[in-house]
C-alpha positions in Angstrom: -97.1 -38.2 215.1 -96.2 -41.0 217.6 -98.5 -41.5 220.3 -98.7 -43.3 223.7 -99.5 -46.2 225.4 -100.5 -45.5 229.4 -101.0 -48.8 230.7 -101.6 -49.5 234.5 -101.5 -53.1 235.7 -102.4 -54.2 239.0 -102.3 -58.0 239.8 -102.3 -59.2 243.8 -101.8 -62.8 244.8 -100.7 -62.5 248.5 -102.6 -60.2 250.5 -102.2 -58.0 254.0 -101.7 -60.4 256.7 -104.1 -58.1 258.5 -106.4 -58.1 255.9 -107.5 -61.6 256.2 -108.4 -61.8 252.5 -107.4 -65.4 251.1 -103.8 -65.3 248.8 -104.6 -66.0 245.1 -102.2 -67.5 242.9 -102.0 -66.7 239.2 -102.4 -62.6 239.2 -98.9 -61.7 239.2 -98.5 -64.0 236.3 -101.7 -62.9 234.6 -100.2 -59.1 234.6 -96.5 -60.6 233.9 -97.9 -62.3 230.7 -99.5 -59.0 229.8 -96.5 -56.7 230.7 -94.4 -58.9 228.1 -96.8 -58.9 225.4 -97.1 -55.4 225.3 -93.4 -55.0 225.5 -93.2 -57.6 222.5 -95.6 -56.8 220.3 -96.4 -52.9 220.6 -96.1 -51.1 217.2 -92.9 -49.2 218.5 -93.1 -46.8 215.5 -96.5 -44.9 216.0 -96.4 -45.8 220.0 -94.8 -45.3 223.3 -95.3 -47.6 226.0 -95.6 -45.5 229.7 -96.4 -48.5 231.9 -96.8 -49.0 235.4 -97.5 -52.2 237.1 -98.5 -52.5 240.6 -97.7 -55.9 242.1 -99.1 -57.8 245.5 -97.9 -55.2 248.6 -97.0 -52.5 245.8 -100.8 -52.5 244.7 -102.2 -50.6 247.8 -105.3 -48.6 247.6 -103.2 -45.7 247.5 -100.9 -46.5 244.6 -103.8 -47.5 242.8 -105.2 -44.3 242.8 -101.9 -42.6 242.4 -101.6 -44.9 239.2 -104.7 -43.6 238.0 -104.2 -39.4 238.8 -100.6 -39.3 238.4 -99.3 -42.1 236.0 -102.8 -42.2 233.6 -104.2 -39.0 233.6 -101.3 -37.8 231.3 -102.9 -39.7 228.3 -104.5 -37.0 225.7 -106.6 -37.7 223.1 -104.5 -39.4 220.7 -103.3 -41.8 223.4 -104.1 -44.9 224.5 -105.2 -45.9 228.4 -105.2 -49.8 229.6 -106.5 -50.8 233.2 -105.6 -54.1 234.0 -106.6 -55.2 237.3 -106.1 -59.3 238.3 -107.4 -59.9 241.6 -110.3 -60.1 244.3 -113.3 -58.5 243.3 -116.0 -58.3 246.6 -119.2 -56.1 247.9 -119.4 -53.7 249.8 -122.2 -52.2 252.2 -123.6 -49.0 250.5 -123.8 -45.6 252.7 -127.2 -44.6 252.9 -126.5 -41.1 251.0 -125.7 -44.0 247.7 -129.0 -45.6 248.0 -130.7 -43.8 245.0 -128.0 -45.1 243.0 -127.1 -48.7 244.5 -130.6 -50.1 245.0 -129.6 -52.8 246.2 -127.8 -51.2 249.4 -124.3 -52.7 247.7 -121.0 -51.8 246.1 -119.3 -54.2 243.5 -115.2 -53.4 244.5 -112.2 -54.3 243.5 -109.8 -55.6 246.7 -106.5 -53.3 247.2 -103.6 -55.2 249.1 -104.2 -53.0 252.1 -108.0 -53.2 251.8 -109.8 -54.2 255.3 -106.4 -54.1 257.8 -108.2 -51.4 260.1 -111.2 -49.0 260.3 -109.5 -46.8 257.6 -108.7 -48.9 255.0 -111.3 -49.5 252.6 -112.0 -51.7 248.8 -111.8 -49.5 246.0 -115.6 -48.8 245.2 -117.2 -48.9 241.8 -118.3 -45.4 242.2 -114.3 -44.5 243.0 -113.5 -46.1 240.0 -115.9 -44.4 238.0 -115.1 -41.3 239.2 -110.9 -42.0 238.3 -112.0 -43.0 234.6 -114.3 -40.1 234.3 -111.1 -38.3 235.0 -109.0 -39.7 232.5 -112.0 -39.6 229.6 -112.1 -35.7 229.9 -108.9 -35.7 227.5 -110.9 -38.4 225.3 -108.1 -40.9 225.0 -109.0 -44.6 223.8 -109.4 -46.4 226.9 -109.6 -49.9 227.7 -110.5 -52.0 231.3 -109.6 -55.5 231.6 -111.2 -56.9 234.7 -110.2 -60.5 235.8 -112.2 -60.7 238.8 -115.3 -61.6 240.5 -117.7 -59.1 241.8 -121.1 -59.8 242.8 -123.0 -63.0 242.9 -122.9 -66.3 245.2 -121.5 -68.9 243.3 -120.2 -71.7 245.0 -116.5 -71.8 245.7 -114.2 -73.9 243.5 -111.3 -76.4 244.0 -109.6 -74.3 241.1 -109.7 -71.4 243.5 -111.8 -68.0 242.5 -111.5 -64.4 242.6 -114.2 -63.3 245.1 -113.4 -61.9 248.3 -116.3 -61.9 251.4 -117.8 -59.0 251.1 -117.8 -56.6 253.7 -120.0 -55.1 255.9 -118.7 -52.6 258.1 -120.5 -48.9 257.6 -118.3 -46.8 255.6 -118.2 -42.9 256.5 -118.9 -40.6 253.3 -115.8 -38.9 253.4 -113.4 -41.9 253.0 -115.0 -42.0 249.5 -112.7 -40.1 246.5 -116.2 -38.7 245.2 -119.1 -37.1 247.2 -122.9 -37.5 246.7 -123.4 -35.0 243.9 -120.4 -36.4 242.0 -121.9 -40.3 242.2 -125.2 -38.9 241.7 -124.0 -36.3 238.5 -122.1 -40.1 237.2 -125.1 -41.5 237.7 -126.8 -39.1 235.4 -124.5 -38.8 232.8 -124.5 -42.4 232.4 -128.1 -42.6 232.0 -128.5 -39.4 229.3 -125.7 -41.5 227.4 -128.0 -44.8 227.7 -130.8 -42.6 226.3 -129.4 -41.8 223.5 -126.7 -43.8 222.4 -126.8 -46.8 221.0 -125.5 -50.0 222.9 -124.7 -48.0 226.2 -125.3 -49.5 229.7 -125.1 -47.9 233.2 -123.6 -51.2 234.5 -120.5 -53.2 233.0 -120.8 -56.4 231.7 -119.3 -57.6 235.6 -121.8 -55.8 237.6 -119.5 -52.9 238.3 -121.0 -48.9 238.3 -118.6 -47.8 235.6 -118.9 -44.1 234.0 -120.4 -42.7 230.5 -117.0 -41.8 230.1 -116.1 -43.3 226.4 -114.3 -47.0 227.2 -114.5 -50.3 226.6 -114.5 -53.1 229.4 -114.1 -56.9 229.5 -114.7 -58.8 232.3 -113.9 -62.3 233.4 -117.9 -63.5 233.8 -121.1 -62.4 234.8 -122.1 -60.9 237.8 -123.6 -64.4 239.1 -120.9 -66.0 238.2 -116.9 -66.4 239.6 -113.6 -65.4 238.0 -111.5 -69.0 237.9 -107.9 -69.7 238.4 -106.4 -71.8 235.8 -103.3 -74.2 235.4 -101.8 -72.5 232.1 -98.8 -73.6 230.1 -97.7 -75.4 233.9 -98.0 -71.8 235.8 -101.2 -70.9 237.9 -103.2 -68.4 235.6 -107.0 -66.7 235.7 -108.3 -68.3 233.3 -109.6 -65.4 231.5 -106.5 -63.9 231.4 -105.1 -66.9 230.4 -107.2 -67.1 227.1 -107.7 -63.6 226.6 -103.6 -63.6 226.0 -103.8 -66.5 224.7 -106.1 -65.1 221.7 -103.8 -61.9 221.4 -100.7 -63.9 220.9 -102.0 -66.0 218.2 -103.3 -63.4 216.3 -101.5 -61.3 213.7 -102.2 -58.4 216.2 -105.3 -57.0 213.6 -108.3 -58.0 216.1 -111.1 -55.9 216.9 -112.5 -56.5 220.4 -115.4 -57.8 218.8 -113.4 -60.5 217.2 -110.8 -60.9 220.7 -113.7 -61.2 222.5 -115.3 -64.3 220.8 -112.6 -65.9 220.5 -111.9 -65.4 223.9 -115.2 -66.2 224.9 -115.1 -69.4 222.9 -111.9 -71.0 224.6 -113.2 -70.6 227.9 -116.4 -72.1 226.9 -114.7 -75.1 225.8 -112.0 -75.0 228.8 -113.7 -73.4 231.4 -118.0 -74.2 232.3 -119.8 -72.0 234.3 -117.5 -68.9 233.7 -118.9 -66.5 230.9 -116.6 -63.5 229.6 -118.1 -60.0 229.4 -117.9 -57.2 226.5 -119.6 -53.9 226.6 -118.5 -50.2 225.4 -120.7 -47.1 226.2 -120.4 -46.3 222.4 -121.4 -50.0 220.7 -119.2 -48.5 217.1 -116.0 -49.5 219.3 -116.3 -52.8 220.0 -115.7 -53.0 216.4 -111.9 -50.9 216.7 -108.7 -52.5 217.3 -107.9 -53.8 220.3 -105.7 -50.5 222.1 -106.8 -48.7 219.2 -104.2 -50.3 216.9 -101.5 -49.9 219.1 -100.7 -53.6 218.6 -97.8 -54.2 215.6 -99.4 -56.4 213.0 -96.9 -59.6 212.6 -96.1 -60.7 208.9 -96.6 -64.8 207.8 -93.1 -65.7 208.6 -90.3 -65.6 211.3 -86.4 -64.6 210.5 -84.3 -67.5 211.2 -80.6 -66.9 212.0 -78.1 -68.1 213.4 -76.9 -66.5 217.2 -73.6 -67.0 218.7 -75.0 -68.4 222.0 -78.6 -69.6 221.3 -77.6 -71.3 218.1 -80.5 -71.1 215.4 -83.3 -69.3 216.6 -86.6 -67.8 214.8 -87.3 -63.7 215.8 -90.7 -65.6 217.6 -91.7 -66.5 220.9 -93.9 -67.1 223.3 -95.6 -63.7 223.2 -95.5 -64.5 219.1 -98.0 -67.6 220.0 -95.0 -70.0 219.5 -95.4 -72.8 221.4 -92.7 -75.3 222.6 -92.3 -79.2 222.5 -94.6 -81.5 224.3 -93.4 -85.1 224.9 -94.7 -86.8 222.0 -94.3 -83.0 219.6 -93.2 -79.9 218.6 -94.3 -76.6 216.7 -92.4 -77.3 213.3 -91.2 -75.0 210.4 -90.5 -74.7 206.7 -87.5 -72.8 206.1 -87.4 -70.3 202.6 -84.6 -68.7 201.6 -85.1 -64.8 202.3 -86.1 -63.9 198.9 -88.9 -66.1 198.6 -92.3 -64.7 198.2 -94.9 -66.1 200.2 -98.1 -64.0 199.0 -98.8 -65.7 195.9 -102.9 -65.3 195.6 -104.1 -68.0 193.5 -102.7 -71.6 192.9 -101.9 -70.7 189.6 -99.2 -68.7 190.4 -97.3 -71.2 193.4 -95.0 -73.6 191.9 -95.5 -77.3 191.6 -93.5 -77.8 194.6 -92.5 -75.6 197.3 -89.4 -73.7 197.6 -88.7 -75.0 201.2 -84.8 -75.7 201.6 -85.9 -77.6 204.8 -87.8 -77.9 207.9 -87.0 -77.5 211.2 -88.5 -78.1 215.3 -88.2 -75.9 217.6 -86.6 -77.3 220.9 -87.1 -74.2 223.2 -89.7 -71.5 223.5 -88.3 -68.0 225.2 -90.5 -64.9 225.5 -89.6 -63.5 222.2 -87.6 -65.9 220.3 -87.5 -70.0 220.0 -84.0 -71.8 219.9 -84.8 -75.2 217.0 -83.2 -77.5 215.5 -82.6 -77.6 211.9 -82.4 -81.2 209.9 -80.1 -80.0 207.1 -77.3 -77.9 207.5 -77.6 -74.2 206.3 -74.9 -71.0 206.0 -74.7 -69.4 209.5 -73.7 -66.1 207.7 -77.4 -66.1 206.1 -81.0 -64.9 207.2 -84.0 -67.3 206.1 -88.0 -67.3 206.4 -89.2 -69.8 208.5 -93.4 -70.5 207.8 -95.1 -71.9 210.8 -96.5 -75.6 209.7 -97.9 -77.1 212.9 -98.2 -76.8 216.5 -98.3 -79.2 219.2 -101.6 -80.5 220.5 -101.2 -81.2 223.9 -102.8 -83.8 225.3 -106.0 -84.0 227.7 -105.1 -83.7 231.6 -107.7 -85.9 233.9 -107.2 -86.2 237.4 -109.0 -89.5 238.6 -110.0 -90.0 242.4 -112.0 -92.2 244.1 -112.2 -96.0 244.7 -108.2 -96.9 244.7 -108.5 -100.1 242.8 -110.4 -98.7 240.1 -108.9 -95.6 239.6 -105.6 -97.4 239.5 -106.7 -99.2 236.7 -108.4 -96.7 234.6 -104.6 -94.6 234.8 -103.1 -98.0 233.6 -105.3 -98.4 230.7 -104.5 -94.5 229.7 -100.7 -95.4 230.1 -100.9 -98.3 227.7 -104.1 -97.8 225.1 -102.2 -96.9 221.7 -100.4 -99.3 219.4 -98.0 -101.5 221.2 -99.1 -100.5 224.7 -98.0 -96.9 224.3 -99.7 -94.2 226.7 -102.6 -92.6 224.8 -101.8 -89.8 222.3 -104.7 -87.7 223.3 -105.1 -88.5 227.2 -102.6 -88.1 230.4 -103.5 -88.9 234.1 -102.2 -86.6 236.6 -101.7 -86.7 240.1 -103.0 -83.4 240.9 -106.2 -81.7 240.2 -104.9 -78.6 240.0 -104.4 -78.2 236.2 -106.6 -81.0 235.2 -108.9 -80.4 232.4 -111.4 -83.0 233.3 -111.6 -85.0 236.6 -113.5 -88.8 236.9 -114.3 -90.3 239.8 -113.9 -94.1 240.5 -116.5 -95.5 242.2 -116.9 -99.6 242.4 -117.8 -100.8 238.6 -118.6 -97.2 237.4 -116.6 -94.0 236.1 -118.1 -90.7 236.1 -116.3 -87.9 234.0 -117.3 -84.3 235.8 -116.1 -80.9 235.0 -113.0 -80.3 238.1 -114.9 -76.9 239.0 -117.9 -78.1 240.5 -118.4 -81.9 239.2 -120.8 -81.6 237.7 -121.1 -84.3 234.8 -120.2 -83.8 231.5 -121.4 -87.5 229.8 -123.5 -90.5 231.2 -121.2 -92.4 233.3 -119.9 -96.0 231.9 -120.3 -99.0 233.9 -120.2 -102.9 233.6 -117.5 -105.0 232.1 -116.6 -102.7 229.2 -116.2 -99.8 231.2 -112.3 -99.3 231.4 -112.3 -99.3 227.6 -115.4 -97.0 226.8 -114.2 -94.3 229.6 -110.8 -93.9 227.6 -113.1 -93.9 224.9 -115.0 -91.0 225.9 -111.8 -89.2 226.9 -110.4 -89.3 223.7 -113.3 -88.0 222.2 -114.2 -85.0 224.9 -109.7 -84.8 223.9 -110.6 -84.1 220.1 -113.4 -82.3 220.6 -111.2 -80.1 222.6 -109.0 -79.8 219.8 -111.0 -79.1 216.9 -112.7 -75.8 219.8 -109.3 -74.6 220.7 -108.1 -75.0 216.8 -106.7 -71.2 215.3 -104.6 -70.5 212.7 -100.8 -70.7 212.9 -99.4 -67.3 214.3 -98.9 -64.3 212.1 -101.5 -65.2 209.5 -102.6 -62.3 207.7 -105.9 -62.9 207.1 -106.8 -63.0 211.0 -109.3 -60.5 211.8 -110.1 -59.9 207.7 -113.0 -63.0 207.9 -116.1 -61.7 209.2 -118.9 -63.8 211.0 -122.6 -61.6 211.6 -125.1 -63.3 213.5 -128.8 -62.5 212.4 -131.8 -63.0 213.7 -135.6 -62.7 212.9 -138.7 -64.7 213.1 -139.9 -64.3 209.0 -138.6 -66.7 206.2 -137.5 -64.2 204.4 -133.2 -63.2 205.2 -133.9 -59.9 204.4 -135.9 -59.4 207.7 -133.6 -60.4 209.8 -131.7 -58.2 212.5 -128.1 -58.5 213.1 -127.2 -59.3 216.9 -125.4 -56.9 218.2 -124.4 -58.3 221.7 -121.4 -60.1 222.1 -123.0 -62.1 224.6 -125.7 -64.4 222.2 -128.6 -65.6 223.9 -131.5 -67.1 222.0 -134.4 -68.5 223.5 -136.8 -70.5 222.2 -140.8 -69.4 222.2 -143.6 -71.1 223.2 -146.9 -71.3 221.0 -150.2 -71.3 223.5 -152.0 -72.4 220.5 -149.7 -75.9 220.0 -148.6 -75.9 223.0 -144.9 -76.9 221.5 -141.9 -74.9 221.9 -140.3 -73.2 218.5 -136.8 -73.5 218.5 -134.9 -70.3 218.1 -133.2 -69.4 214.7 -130.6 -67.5 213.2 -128.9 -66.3 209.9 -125.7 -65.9 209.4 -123.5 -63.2 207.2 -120.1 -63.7 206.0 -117.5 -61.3 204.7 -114.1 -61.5 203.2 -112.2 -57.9 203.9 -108.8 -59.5 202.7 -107.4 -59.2 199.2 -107.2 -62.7 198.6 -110.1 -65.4 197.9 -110.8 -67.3 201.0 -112.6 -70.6 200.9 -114.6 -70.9 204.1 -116.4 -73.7 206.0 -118.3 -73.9 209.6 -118.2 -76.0 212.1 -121.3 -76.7 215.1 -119.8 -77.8 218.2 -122.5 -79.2 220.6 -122.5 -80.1 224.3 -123.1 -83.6 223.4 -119.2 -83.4 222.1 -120.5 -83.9 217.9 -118.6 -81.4 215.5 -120.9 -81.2 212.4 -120.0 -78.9 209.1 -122.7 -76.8 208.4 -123.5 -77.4 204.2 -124.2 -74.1 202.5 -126.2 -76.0 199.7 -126.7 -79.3 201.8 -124.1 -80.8 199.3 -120.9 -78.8 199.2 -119.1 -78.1 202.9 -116.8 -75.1 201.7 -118.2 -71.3 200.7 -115.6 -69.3 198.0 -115.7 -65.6 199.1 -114.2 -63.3 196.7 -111.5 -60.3 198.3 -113.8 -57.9 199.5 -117.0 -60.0 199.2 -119.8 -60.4 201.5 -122.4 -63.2 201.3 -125.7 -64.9 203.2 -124.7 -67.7 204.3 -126.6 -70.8 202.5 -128.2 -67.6 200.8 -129.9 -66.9 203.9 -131.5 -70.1 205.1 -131.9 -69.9 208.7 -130.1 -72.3 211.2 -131.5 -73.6 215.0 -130.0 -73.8 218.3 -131.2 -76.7 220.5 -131.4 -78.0 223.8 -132.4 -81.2 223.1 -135.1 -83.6 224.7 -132.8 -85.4 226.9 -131.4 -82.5 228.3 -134.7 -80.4 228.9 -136.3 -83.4 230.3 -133.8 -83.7 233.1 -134.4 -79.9 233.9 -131.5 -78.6 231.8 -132.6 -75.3 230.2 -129.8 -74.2 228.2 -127.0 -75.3 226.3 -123.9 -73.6 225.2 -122.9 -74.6 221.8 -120.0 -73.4 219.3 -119.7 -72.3 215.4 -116.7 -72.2 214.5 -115.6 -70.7 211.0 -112.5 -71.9 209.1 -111.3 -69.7 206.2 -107.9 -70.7 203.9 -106.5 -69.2 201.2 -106.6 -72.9 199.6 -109.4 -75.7 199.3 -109.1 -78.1 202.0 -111.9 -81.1 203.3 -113.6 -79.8 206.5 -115.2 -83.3 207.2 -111.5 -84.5 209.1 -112.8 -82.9 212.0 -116.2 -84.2 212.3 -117.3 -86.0 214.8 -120.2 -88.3 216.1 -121.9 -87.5 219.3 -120.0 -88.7 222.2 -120.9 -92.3 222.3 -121.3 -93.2 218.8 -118.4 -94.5 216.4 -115.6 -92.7 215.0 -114.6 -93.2 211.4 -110.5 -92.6 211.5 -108.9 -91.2 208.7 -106.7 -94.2 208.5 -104.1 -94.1 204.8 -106.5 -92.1 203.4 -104.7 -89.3 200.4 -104.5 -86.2 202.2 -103.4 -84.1 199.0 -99.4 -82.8 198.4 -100.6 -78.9 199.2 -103.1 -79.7 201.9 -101.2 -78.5 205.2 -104.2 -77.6 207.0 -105.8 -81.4 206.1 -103.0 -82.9 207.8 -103.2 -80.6 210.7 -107.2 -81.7 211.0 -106.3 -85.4 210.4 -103.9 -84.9 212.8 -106.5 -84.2 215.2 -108.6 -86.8 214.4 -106.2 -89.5 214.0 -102.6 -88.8 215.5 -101.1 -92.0 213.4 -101.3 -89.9 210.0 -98.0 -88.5 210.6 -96.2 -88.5 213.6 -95.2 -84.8 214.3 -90.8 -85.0 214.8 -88.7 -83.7 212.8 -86.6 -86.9 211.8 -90.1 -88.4 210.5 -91.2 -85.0 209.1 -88.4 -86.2 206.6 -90.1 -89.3 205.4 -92.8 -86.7 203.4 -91.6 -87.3 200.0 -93.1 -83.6 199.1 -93.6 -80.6 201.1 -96.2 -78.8 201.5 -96.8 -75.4 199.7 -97.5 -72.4 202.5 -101.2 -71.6 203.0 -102.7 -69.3 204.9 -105.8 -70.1 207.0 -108.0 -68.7 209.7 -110.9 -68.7 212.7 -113.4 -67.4 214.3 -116.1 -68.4 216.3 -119.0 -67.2 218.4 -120.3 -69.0 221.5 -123.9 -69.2 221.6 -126.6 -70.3 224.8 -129.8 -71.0 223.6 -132.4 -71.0 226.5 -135.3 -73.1 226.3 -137.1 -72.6 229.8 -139.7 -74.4 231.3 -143.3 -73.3 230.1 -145.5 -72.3 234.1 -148.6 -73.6 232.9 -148.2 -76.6 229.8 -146.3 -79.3 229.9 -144.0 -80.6 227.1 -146.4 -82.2 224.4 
């Protein structure tokens, strides 16, 4: 029985002049990006797609409400609802009547185009939101809320821009509300009988917004304490959590659960994006473990159809919305090509042939929404369809914006431009005029360089200074670059065994594994404790489970990234750095042994509390070495892979050297030739969970 998909999208850069609520940039492209992925990748033969999207003065309070009665409240119970709203979020003064339940005398909202103009027109209110959900759950579809906004909180505001409106204080009569008191109050009610007794429910969303018990999921740009960021992605002014949240749907094979979307969301902006925190919650915790939509996304297979087209040339059935990405100056995303008989699922090496059955490869020159024009270095029959196997994808480099003292930062973007062999620019780093976009910003000052985060400068290593300090701050760039790399590192589009690893994060204070208590949150915090008696703080610890729910056998590695930019594997047996999981298989971790979080000395001794750190977990159908990617701690030596024999079937080594050490190959397609043998098609995987571990300031002992 096909089904539907009743999406409403909602994104507002340019406000009512007579609204006098600042213009935003990227939220016409953040609903833009999603319209086309969902027209790209929906599984057309079990769904419909019934979407409406309400852009800038189309997204009036009016139509947004409209949107929700008319266009979403036709979704039954086999459908499938998605809110997407990219815009201001604010506060609102409470009426008195909402007191009992807004405590604190304040609404979160979310900013219509028309909101504020005159006496009449008003934000829409969390409790009006709730109310239109609770509408739409009565028929029980599968609902989903995408909020990329800010809502409460006083953060400061950012260079990036953020999506936080003033709030607004003018008293509000009852009856411009879509609800009255008993219907808030009977929300209120509902939602906390449903916390009572199930599981994992919460009256609040994870953004701080009075959502109802109505069955949904919601994720939200941050915390309520934090801001919602604008973002320079792919050269177009983004939010930055829509940015990576599509970012992780596109590179997937379209088989992630939320829980699994969410971290790696969550993760990307960690490592992109500081002080902005993604938010995951359901009012039934069993469904943050569905498919995102409920499965309404197509799974992709391993490969692309190349053929040739009478006006684009030779083009692969991928695009952008595929996770395709397209050339960078120094590379490009490039393919093996297989005739269309070849069978690419082979499950052990045993059964691949010595060599692979590639006729050739190929780059891809263009990247379109949903296919890729490339250029092919041997000539093939245009009357024929081949395979074409993803085999890398550009790494871009690191964006820094450098500003201060002239002189200084005039010479610190000249020793970027000519730091690699034969005073090339660096492979890693580029300098750009703007900060808008940059990933990192230093500041010049006379005889010292400062990197700092560009949303708040706030530092990110110990500055450099003295005569060296040109060469050590390109240095530390091209660390912070790799580190970068090896946190934003997934596997290649299409892979099938995305979304069949599992990664369970335990916890529990006894030796033993089997008393430890799996972490249900999506959000991991782990503090440390504090013992009166030795007056010494325990560090917090956790176990970790792994599963293999593909048919294949995966061989598995994790990596700890740390603030202090180090990338260690994580041993199972303190000798070996891969784990073999069996199809179907699920296994303790180093049998259990429990792992630490830190906030190290240094950083708790300068009043840092808490440290956001990474594990990252690497699964392939194939052996592969794990220690390519490992690095020191910023500040320490590098060993470079150098010549070193990366193995004829190791695609994914090369990748990781290439990460390490950009000289290994260099990624065209004329040089791409020079590889006497190709490589045999793997497929390989990630995950990771982002983890803060809090270790607070003891009120009455001191740090022994």
């Amino acid at each position: 029985m096909s089904r539907n998909l009743y999406a409403l999208l909602v994104g507002i850069n340019q406000y009512h002049p007579r609204s006098h609520v600042p213009h935003l940039k990227g939220c016409v492209n953040d609903i833009l990006g999603m319209q086309a992925y969902l027209e790209g990748r929906l599984s057309t033969d079990d769904f419909h797609l019934q979407m409406q999207t309400l852009l800038d003065a189309q997204a009036t309070r009016q139509n947004i409400i409209d949107g929700f009665r008319q266009h979403l409240s036709q979704a039954k119970s086999d459908d499938v609802v998605l809110v997407y709203y990219a815009g201001h979020g604010a506060q609102a003064s409470a009426p008195e009547a909402f007191w009992p339940v807004s405590p604190s005398r304040m609404m979160e909202t979310l900013v219509c185009y028309d909101s504020r103009i005159d006496r009449d027109h008003w934000d829409l209110a969390d409790k009006e939101l709730a109310q239109l959900i609770s509408e739409i759950a009565r028929s029980q579809p599968h609902i989903t809320v995408v909020l990329d906004c800010c809502h409460s909180g006083s953060g400061t505001r950012t260079i990036v821009g953020t999506r936080r409106a003033e709030p607004d204080f003018r008293e509000r009569p009852l009856e411009s509300f879509l609800l009255t008191v008993e219907e808030a109050n009977a929300i209120e009610k509902q939602t906390k009988d449903q916390q009572a007794n199930t599981s994992g429910t919460r009256s609040l969303s994870p953004a701080g917004m009075q959502l109802p018990a109505g069955r949904h999921v919601v994720l939200a740009a941050c915390q309520n304490i934090e801001e919602a960021k604008e973002y320079l992605g792919s050269g177009q002014p983004r939010g930055a959590f829509s940015y990576f949240l599509q970012a992780s749907l596109t590179k997937s094979s379209g088989r992630l659960s939320y829980r699994d979307l969410f971290k790696r969301t969550s993760a990307l902006i960690h490592s992109n994006t500081p002080a902005q925190s993604p938010q995951l919650d359901a009012t039934h915790a069993e469904d943050l473990e569905q498919l995102f939509l409920g499965g309404a996304i197509a799974p992709t297979t391993p490969y692309f159809t190349l053929s040739h087209h009478p006006d684009h040339g030779w083009i692969v059935d991928g695009g952008a919305i595929h996770g395709l990405q397209g050339p960078t100056a120094e590379e490009t995303t490039l393919l093996e090509i297989f005739p269309l008989e070849t069978t690419l699922e082979a499950t052990t090496p045993k059964q691949r042939p010595e060599t692979s059955a590639a006729i050739t490869q190929a780059g891809i020159t263009q990247v379109l929404p949903q296919l890729s024009k490339i250029e092919i270095d041997e000539p093939l029959d245009i009357a024929e369809t081949y395979k074409a196997v993803v085999m890398s994808s550009p790494l871009p480099p690191l964006q820094v914006f450098v500003d201060g003292n002239e002189s200084d930062a005039e010479a610190l973007k000249q020793a970027i431009a000519t730091t690699a062999p034969n005073e090339q620019p660096s492979l890693y780093v580029q300098s750009v005029d703007q900060l808008a976009g940059a990933d990192l910003k230093i500041i010049a000052t006379e005889q010292r360089y400062q990197i700092t985060s560009v949303t708040d400068d706030r530092p990110l290593v110990t500055a450099t200074s003295g005569e060296s300090r040109i060469s050590k701050t390109v240095q530390n760039l091209e660390h912070i670059a790799r580190w970068k790399a090896i946190a934003d590192l997934t596997g290649p589009p299409g892979s099938q065994i995305q979304g069949a690893i599992g990664l369970k994060i335990y916890t529990g204070t006894e030796p033993s594994h089997k008393a430890a208590t799996e972490i249900t949150d999506p959000c991991i915090r782990l503090s440390y404790t504090y013992s009166d008696r030795h007056h010494t703080w325990h560090q917090p610890l956790f176990r970790i489970k792994l599963s293999n729910n593909s048919h294949k056998t995966l061989y598995c590695a994790l990596l700890y990234l740390n603030q202090q930019y180090k990338v260690d594997v994580i041993k199972p047996d303190g000798v070996n750095s891969l784990m073999r999981l069996l199809p179907g298989q699920e296994l303790w971790f180093a049998n259990g042994a429990a792992l630490s979080g830190e906030v190290t000395d240094a950083l708790w001794e300068q009043g840092i509390t808490e440290a956001q750190d990474l594990l990252k977990l690497i699964a392939c159908t194939e052996e592969f070495d794990p220690s390519l990617i490992t690095l020191q701690a910023l500040g320490q030596p590098m060993t470079t892979i150098g010549s070193r024999d990366l193995g004829n079937t190791k695609g994914l080594n090369r990748l990781m050297a290439r990460i390490t050490n950009r000289e290994v190959e260099q990624q065209t397609t004329r040089a791409i030739r020079l590889v006497q043998q190709t490589q045999i098609y793997t497929d390989w995987a990630t995950t990771q969970t982002a983890f803060t571990f809090v270790r607070p300031k003891h009120p009455n002992h001191k740090k022994q």
